[in-house]
Every structure is written in C-alpha cells, then in structure tokens.
PDB file of N, CA, C and O in Angstrom:
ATOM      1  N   UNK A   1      -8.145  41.914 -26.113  1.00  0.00           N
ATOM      2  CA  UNK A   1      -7.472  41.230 -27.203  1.00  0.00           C
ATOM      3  C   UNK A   1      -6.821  39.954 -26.669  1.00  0.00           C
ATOM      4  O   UNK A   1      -6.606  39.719 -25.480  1.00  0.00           O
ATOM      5  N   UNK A   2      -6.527  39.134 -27.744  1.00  0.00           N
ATOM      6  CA  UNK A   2      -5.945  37.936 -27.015  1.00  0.00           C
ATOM      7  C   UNK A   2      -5.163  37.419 -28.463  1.00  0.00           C
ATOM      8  O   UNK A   2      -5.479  37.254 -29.641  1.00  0.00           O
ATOM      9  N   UNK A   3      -4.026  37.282 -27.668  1.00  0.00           N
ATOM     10  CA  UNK A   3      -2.560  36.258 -28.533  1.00  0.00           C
ATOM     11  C   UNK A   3      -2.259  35.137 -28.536  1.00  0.00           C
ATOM     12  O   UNK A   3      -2.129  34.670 -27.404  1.00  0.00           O
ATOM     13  N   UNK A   4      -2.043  34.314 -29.526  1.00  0.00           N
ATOM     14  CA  UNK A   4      -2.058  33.105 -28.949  1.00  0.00           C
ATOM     15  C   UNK A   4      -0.489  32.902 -30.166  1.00  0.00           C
ATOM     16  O   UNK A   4      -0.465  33.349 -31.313  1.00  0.00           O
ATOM     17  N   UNK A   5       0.643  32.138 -29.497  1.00  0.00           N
ATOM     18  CA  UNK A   5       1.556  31.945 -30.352  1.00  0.00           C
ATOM     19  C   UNK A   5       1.554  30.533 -30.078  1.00  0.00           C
ATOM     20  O   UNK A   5       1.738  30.000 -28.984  1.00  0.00           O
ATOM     21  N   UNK A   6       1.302  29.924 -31.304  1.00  0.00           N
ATOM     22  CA  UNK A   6       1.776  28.506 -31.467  1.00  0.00           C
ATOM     23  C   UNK A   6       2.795  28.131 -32.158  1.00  0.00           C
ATOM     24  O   UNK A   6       3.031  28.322 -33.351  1.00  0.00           O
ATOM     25  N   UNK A   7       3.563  27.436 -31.150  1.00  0.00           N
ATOM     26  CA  UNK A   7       5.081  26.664 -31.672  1.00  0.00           C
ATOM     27  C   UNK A   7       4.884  25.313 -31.765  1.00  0.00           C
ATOM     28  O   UNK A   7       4.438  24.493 -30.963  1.00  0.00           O
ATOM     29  N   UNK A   8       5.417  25.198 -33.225  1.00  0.00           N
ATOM     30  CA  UNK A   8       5.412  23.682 -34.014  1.00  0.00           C
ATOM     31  C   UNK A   8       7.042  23.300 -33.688  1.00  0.00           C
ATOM     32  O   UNK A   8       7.959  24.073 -33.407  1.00  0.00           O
ATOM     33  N   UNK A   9       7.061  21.513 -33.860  1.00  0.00           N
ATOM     34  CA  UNK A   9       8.134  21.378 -34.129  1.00  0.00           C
ATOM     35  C   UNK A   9       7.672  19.951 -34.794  1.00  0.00           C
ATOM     36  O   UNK A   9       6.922  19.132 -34.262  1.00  0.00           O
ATOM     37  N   UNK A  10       8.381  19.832 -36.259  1.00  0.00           N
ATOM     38  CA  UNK A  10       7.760  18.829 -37.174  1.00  0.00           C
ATOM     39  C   UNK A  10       8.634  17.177 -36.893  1.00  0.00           C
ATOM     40  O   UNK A  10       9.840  16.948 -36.802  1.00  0.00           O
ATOM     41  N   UNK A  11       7.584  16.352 -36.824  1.00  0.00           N
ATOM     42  CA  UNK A  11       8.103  14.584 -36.907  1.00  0.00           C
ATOM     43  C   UNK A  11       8.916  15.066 -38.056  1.00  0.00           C
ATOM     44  O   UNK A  11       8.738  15.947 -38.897  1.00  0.00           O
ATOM     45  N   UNK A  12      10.124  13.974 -37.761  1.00  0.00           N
ATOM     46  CA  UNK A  12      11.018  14.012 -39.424  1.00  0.00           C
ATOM     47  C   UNK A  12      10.207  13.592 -40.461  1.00  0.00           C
ATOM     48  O   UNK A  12       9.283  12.801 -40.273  1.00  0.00           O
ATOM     49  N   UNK A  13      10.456  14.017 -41.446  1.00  0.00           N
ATOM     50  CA  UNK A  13      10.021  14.440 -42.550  1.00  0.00           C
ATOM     51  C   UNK A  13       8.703  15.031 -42.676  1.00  0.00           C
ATOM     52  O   UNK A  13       8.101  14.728 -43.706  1.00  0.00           O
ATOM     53  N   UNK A  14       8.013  15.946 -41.711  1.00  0.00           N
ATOM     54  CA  UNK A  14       6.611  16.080 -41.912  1.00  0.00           C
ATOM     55  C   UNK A  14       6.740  17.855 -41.960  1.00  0.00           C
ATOM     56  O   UNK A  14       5.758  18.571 -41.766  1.00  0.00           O
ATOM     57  N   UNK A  15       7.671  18.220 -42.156  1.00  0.00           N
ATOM     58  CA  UNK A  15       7.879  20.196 -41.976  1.00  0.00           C
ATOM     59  C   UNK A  15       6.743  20.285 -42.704  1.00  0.00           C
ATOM     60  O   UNK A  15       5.684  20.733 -42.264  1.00  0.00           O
ATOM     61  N   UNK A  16       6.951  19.798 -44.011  1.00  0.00           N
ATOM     62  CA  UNK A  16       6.570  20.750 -45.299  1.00  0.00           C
ATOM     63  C   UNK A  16       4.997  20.258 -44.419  1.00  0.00           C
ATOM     64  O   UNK A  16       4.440  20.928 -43.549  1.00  0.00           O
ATOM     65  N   UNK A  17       4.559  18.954 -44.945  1.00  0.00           N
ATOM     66  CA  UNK A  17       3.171  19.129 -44.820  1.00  0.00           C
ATOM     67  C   UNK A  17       2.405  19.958 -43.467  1.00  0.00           C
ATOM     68  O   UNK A  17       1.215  20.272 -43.506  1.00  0.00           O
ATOM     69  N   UNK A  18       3.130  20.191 -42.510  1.00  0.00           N
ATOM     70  CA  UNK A  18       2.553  20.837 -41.248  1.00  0.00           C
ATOM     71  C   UNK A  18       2.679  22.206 -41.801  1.00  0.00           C
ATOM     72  O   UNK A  18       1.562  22.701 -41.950  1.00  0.00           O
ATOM     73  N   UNK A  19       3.564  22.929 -42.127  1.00  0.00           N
ATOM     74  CA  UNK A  19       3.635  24.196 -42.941  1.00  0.00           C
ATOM     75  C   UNK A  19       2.806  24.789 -43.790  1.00  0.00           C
ATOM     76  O   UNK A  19       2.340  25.928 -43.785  1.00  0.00           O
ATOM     77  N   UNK A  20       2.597  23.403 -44.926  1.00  0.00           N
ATOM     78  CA  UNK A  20       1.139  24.016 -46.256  1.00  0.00           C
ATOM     79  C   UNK A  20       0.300  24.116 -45.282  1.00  0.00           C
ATOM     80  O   UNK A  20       0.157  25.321 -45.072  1.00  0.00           O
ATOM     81  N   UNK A  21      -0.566  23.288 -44.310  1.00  0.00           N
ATOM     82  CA  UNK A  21      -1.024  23.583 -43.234  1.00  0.00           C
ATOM     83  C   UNK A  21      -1.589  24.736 -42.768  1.00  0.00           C
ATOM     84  O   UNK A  21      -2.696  25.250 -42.923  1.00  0.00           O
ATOM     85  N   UNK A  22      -0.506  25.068 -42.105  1.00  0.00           N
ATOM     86  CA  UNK A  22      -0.504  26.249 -41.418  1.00  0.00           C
ATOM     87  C   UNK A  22      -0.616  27.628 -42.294  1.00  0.00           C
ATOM     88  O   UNK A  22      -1.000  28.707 -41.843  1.00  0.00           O
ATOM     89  N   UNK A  23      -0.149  27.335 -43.808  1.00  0.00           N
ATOM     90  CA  UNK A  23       0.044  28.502 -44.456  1.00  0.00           C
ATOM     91  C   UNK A  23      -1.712  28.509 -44.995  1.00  0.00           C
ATOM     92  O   UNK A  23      -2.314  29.578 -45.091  1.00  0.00           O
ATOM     93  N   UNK A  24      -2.105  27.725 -45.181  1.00  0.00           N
ATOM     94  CA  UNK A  24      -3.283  27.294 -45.705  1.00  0.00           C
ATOM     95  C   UNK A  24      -4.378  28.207 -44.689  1.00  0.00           C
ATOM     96  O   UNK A  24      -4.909  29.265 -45.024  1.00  0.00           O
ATOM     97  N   UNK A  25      -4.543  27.560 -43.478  1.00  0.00           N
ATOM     98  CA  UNK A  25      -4.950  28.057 -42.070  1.00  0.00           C
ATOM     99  C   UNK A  25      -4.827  29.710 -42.482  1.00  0.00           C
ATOM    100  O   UNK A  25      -5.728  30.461 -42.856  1.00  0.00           O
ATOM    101  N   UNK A  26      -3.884  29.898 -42.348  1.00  0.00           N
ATOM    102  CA  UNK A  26      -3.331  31.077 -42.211  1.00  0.00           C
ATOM    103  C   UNK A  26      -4.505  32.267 -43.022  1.00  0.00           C
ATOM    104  O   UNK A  26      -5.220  33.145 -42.539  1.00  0.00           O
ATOM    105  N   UNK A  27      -4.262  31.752 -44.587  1.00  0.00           N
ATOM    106  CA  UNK A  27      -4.877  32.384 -45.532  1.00  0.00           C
ATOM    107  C   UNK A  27      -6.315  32.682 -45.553  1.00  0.00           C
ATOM    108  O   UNK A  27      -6.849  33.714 -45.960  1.00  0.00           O
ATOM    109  N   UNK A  28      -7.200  30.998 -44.757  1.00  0.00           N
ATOM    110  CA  UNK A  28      -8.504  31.764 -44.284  1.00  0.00           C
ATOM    111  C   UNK A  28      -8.590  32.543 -42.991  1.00  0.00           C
ATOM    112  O   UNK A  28      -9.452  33.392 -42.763  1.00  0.00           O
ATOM    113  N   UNK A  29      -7.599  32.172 -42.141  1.00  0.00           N
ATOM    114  CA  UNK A  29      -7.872  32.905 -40.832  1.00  0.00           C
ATOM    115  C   UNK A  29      -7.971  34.337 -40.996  1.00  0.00           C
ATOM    116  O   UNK A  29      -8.832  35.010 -40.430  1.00  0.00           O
ATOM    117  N   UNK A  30      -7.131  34.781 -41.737  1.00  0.00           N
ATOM    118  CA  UNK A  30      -6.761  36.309 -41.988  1.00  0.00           C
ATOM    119  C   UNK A  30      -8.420  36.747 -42.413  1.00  0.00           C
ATOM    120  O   UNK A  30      -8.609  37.957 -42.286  1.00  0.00           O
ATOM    121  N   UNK A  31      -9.493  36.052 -42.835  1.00  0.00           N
ATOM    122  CA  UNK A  31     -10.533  36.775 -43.331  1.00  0.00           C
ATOM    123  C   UNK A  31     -11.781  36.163 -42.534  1.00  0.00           C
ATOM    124  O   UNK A  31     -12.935  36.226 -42.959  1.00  0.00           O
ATOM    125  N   UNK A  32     -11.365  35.493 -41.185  1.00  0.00           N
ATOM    126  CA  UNK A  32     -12.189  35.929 -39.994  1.00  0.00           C
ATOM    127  C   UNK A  32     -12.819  37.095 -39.211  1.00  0.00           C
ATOM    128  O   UNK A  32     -12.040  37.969 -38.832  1.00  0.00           O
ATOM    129  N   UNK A  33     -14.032  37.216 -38.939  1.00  0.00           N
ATOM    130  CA  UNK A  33     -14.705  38.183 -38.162  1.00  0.00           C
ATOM    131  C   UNK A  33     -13.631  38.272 -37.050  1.00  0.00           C
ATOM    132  O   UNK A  33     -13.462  37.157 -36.558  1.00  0.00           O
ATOM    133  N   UNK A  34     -12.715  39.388 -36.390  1.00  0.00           N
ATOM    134  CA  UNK A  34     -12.835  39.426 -35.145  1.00  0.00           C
ATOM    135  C   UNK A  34     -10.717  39.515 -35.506  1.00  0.00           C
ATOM    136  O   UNK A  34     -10.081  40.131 -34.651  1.00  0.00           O
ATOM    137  N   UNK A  35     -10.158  39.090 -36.334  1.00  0.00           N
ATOM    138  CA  UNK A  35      -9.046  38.383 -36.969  1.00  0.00           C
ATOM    139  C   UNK A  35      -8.129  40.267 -36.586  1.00  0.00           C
ATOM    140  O   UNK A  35      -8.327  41.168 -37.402  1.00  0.00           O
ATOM    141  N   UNK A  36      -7.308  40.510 -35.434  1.00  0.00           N
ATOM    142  CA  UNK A  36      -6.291  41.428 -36.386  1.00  0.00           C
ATOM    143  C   UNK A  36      -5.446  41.028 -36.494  1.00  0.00           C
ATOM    144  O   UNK A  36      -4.982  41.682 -37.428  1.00  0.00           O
ATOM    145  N   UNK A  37      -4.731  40.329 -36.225  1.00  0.00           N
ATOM    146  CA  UNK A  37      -3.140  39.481 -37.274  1.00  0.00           C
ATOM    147  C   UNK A  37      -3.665  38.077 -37.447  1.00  0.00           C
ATOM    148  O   UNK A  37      -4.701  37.564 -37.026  1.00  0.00           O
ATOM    149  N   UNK A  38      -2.555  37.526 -38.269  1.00  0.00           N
ATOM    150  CA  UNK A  38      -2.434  36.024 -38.210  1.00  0.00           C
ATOM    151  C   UNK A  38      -1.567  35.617 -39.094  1.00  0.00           C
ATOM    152  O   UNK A  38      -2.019  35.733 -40.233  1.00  0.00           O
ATOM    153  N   UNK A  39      -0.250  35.082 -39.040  1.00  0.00           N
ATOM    154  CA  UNK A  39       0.588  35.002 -39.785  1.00  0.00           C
ATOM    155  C   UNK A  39       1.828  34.050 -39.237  1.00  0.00           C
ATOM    156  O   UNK A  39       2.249  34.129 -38.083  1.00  0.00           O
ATOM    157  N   UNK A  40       2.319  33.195 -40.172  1.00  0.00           N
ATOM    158  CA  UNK A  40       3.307  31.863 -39.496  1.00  0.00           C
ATOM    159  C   UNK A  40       4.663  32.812 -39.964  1.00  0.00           C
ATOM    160  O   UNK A  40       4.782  33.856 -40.603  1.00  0.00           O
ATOM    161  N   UNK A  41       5.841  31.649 -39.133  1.00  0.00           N
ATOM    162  CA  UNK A  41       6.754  32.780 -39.188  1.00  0.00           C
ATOM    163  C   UNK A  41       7.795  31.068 -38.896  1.00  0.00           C
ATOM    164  O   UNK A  41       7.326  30.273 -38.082  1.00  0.00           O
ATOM    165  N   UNK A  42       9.193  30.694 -39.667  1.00  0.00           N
ATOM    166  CA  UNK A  42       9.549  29.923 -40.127  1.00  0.00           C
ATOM    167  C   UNK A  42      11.446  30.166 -38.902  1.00  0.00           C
ATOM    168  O   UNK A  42      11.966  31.211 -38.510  1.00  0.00           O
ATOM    169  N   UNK A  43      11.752  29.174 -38.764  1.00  0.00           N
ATOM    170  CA  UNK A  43      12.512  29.444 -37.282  1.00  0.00           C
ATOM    171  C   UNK A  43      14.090  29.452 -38.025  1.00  0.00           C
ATOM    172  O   UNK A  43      14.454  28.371 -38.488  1.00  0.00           O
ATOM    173  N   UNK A  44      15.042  30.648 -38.153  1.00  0.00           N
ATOM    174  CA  UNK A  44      15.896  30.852 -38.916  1.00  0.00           C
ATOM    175  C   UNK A  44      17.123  30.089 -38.660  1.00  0.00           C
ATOM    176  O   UNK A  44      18.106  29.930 -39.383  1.00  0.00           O
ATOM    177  N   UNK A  45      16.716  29.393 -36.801  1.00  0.00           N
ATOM    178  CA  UNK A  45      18.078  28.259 -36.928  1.00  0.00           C
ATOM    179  C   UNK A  45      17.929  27.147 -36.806  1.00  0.00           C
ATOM    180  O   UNK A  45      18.796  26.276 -36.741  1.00  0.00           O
ATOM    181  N   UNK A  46      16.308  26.997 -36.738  1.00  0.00           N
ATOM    182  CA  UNK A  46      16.185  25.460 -36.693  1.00  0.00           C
ATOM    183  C   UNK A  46      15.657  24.505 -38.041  1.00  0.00           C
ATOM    184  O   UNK A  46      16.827  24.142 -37.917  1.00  0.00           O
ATOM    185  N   UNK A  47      15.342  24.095 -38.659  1.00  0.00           N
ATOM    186  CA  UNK A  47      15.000  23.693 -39.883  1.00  0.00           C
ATOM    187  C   UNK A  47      13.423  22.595 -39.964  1.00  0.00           C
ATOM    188  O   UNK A  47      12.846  22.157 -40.959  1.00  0.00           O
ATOM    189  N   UNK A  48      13.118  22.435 -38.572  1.00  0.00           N
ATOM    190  CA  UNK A  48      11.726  21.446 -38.091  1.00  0.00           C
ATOM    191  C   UNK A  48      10.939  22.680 -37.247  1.00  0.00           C
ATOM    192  O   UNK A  48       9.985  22.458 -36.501  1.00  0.00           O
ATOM    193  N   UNK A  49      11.362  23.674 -37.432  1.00  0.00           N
ATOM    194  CA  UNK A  49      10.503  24.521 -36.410  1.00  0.00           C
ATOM    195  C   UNK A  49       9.298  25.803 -36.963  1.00  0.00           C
ATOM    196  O   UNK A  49       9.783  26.646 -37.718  1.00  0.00           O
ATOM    197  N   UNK A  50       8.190  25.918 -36.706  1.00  0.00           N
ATOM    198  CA  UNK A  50       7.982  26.861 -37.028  1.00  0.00           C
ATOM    199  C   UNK A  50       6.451  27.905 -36.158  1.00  0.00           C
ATOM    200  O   UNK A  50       5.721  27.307 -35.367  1.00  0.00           O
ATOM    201  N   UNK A  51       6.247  29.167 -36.428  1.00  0.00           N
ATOM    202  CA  UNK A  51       5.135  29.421 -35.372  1.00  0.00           C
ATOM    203  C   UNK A  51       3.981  30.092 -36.025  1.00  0.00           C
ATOM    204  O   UNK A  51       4.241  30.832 -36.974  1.00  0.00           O
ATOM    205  N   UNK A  52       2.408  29.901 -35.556  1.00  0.00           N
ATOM    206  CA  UNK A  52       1.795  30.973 -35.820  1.00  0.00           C
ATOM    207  C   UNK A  52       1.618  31.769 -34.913  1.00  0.00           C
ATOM    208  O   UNK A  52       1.450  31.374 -33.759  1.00  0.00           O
ATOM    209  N   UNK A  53       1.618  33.176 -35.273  1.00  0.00           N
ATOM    210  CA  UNK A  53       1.483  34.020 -34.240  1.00  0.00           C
ATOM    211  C   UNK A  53      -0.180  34.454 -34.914  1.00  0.00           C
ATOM    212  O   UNK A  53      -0.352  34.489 -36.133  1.00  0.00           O
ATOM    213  N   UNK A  54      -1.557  34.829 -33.708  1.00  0.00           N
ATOM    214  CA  UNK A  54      -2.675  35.183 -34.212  1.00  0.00           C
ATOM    215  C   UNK A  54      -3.182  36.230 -32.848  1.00  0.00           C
ATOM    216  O   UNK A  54      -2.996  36.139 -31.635  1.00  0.00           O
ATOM    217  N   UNK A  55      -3.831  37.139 -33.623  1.00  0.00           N
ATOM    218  CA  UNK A  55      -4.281  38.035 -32.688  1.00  0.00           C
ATOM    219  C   UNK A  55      -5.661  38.518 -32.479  1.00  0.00           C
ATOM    220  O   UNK A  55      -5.908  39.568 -33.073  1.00  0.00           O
ATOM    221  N   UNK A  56      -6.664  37.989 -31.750  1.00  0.00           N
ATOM    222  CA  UNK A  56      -8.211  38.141 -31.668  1.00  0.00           C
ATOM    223  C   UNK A  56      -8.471  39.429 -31.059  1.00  0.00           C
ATOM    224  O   UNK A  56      -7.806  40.068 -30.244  1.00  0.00           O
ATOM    225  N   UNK A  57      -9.652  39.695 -31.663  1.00  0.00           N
ATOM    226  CA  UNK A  57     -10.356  41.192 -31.047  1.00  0.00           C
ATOM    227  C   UNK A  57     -10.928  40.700 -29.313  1.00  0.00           C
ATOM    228  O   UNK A  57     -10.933  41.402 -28.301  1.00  0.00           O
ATOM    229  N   UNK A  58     -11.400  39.154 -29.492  1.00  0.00           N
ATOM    230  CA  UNK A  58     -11.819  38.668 -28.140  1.00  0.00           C
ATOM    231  C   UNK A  58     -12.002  37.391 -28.225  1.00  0.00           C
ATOM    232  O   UNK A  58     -11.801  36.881 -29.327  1.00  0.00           O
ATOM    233  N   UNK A  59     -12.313  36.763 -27.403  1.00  0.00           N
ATOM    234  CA  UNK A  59     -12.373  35.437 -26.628  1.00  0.00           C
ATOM    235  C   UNK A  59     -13.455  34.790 -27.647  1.00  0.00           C
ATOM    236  O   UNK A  59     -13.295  33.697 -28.189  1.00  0.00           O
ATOM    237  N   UNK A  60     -14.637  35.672 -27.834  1.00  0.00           N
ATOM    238  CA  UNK A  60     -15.889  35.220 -28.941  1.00  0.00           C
ATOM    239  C   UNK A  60     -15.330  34.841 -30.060  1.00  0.00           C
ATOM    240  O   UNK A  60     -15.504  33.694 -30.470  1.00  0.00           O
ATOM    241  N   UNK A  61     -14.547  35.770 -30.754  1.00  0.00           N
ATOM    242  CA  UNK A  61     -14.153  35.767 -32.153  1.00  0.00           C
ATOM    243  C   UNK A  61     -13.241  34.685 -32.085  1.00  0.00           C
ATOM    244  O   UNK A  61     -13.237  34.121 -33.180  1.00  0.00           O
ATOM    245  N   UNK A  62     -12.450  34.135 -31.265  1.00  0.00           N
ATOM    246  CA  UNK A  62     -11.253  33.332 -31.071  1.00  0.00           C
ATOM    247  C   UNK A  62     -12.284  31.891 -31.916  1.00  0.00           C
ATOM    248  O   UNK A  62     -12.105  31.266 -32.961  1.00  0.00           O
ATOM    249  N   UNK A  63     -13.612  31.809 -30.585  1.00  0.00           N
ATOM    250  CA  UNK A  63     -14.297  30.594 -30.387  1.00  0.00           C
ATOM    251  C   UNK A  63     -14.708  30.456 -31.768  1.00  0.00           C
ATOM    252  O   UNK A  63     -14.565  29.335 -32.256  1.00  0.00           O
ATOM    253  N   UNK A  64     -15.261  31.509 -32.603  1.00  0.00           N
ATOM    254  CA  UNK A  64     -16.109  31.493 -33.511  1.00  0.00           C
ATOM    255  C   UNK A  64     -15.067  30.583 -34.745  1.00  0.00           C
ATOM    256  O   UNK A  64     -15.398  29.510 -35.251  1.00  0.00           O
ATOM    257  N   UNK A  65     -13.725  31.367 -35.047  1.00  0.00           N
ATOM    258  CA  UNK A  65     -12.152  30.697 -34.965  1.00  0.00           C
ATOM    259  C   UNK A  65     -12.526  29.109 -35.202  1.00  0.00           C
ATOM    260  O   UNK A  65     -12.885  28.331 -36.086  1.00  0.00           O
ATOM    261  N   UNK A  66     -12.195  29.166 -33.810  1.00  0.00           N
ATOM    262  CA  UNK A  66     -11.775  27.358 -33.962  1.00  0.00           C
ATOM    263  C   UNK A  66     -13.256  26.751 -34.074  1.00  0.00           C
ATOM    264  O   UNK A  66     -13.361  25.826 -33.268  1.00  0.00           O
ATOM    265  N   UNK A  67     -13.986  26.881 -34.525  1.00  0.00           N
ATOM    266  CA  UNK A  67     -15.262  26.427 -34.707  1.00  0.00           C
ATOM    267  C   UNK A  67     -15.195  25.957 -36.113  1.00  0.00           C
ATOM    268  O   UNK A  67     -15.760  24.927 -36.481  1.00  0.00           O
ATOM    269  N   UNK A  68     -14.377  26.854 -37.031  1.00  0.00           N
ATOM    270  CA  UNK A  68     -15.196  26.660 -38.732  1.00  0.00           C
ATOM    271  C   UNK A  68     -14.484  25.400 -39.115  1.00  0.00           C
ATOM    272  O   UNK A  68     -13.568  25.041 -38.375  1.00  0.00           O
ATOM    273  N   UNK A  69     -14.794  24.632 -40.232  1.00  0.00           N
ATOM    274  CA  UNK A  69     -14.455  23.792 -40.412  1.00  0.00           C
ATOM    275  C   UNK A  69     -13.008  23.547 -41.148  1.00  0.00           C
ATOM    276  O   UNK A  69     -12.640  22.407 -41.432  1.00  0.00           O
ATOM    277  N   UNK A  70     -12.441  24.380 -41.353  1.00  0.00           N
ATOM    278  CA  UNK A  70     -11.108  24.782 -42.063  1.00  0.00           C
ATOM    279  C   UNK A  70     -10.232  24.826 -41.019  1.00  0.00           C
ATOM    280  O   UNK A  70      -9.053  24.610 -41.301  1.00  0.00           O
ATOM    281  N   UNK A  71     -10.552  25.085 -39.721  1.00  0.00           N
ATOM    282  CA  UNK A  71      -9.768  25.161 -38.260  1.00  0.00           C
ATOM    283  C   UNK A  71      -9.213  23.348 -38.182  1.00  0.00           C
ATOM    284  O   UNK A  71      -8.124  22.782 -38.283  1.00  0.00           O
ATOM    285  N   UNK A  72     -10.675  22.895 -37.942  1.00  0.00           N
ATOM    286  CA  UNK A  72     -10.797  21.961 -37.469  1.00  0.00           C
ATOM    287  C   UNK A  72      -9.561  20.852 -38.907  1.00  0.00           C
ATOM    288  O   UNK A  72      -8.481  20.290 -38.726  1.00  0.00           O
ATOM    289  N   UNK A  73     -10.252  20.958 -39.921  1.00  0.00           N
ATOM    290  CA  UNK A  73      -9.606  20.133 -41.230  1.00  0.00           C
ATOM    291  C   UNK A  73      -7.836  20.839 -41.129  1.00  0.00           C
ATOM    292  O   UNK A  73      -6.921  20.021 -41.027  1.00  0.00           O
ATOM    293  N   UNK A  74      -7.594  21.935 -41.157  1.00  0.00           N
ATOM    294  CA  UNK A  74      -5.939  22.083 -41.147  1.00  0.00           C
ATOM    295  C   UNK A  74      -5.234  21.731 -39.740  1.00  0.00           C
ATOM    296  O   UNK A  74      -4.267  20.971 -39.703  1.00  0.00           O
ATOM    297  N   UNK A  75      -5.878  22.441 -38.369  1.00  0.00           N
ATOM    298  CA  UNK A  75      -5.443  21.913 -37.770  1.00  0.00           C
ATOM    299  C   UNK A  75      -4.886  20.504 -37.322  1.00  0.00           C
ATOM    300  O   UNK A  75      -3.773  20.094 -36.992  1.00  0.00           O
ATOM    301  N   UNK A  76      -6.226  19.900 -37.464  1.00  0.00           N
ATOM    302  CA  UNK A  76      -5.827  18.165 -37.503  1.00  0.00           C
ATOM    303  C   UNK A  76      -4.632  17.604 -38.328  1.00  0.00           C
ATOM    304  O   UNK A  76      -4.154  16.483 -38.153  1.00  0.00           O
ATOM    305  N   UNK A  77      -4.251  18.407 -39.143  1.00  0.00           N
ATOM    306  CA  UNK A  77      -2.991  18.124 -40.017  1.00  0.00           C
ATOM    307  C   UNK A  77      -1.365  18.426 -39.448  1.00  0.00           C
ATOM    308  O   UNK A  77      -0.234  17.943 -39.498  1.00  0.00           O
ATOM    309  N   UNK A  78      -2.082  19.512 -38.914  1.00  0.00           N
ATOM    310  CA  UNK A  78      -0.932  20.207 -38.216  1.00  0.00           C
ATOM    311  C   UNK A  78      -0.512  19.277 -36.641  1.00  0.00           C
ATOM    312  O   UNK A  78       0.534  19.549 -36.053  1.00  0.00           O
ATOM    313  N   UNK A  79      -1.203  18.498 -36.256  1.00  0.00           N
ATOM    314  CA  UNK A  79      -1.168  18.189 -35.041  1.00  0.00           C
ATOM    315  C   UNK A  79      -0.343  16.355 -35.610  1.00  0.00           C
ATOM    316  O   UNK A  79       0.664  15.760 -35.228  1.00  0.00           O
ATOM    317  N   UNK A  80      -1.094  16.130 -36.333  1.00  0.00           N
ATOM    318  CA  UNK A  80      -0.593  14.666 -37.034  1.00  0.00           C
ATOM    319  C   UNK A  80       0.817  14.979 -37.537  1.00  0.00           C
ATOM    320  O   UNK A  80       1.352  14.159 -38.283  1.00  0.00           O
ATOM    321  N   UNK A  81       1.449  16.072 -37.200  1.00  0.00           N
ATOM    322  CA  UNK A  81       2.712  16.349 -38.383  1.00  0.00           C
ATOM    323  C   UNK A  81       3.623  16.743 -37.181  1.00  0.00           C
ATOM    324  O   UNK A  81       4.808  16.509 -37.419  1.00  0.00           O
ATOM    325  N   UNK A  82       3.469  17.086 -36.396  1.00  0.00           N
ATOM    326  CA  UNK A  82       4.221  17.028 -35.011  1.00  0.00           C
ATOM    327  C   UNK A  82       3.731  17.607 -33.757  1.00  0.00           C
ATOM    328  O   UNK A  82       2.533  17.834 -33.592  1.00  0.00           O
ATOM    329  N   UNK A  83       4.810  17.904 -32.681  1.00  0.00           N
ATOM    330  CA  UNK A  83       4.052  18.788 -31.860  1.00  0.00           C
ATOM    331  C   UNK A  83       3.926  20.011 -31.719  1.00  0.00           C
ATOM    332  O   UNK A  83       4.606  20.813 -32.359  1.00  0.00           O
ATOM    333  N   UNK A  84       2.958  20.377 -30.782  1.00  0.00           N
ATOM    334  CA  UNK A  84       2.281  21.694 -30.925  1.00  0.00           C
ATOM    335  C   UNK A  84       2.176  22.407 -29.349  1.00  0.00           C
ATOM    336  O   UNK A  84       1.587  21.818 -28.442  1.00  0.00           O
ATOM    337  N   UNK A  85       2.721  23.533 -29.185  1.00  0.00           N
ATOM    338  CA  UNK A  85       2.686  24.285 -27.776  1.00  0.00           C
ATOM    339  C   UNK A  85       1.828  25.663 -27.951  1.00  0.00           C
ATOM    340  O   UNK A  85       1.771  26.346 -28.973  1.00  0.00           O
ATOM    341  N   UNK A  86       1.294  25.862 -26.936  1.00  0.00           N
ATOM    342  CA  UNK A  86       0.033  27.171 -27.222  1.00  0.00           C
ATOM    343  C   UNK A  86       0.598  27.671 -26.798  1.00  0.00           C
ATOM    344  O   UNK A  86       1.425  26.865 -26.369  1.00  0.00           O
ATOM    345  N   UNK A  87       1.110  29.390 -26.256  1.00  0.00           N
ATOM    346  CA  UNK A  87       0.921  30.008 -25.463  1.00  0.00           C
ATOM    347  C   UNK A  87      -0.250  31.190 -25.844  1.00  0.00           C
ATOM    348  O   UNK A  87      -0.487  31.546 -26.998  1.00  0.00           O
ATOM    349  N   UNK A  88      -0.979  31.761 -24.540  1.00  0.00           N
ATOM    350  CA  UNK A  88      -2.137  32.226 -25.113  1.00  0.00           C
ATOM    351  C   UNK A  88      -1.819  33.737 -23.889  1.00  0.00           C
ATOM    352  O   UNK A  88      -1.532  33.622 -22.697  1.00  0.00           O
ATOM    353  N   UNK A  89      -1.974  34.940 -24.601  1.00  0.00           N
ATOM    354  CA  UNK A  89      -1.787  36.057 -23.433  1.00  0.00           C
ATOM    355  C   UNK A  89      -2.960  36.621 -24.112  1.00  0.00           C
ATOM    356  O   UNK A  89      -3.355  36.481 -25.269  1.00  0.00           O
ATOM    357  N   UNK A  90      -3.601  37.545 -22.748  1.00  0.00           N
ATOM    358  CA  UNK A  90      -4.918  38.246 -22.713  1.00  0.00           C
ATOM    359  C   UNK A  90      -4.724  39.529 -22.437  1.00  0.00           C
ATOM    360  O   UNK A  90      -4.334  39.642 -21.275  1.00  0.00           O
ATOM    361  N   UNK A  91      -4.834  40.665 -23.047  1.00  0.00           N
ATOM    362  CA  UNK A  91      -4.606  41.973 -22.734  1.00  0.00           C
ATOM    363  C   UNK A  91      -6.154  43.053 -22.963  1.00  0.00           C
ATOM    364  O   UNK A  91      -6.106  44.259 -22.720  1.00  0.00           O
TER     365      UNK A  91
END
C-alpha cells in the first residue's frame, strides 16, 4: 500500500479555488481502480491550509492515478493556487 499526504498552503486569495480543486479531484479519485481512501481534510488553525490524504492498493494503481486526465486538469489548478508538499510512505 502506499500513502501519500499532500499539504497545500494557498497564495492569498486562492484557498477557495485550490480547495474546489481538490474537492473536485477528490470526488473522481474515490472511483479509481486500486483507490482505498482519498479524502481532503481543511486545517482547523490555519485558514490558507489544507491536505489530501490518499491511499493506493500499489505503486501501479497510484501511476494509473496520475495518468487520467482529471489528475492532470485539477491538479494543475491546485499547483497554480499555491504550494504543494508530498509526503509519500510505503507499507
């Protein structure tokens, strides 16, 4: 399995749009081959912050993931809207 938590933190004024984003993302990721979690999670003391947490069956399914074109189209949104930190653990 493999985790990957990504932490946002939004340019001023860009939360919301990095958020629909991510919530967007979110909604097809969940109905990926390979998908057992995937879900953003909104930072209770910071007000520019926020994370997805996603959880792959494997490394394939991850790739297959960032391949579709909904990866590629939200992500790019998400990246234009601030920055972005991976961490990725393999179990």
């Amino acid at each position: 399995m493999i985790r990957l938590n990504c932490f946002f933190q939004a340019n001023e004024g860009l939360y919301t749009q990095g958020l629909e984003a991510a919530i967007a993302l979110t909604a097809k990721s969940q109905q990926h081959e390979g998908c057992i979690a995937y879900d953003v999670f909104e930072s209770a003391t910071r007000p520019d912050i926020f994370m997805i947490c996603e959880t792959w069956a494997s490394q394939e399914a991850l790739d297959k993931h960032s391949a579709t074109p909904e990866f590629t189209e939200y992500v790019s949104v998400i990246q234009a809207s601030g920055l972005m930190k991976i961490e990725k653990f393999e179990f």
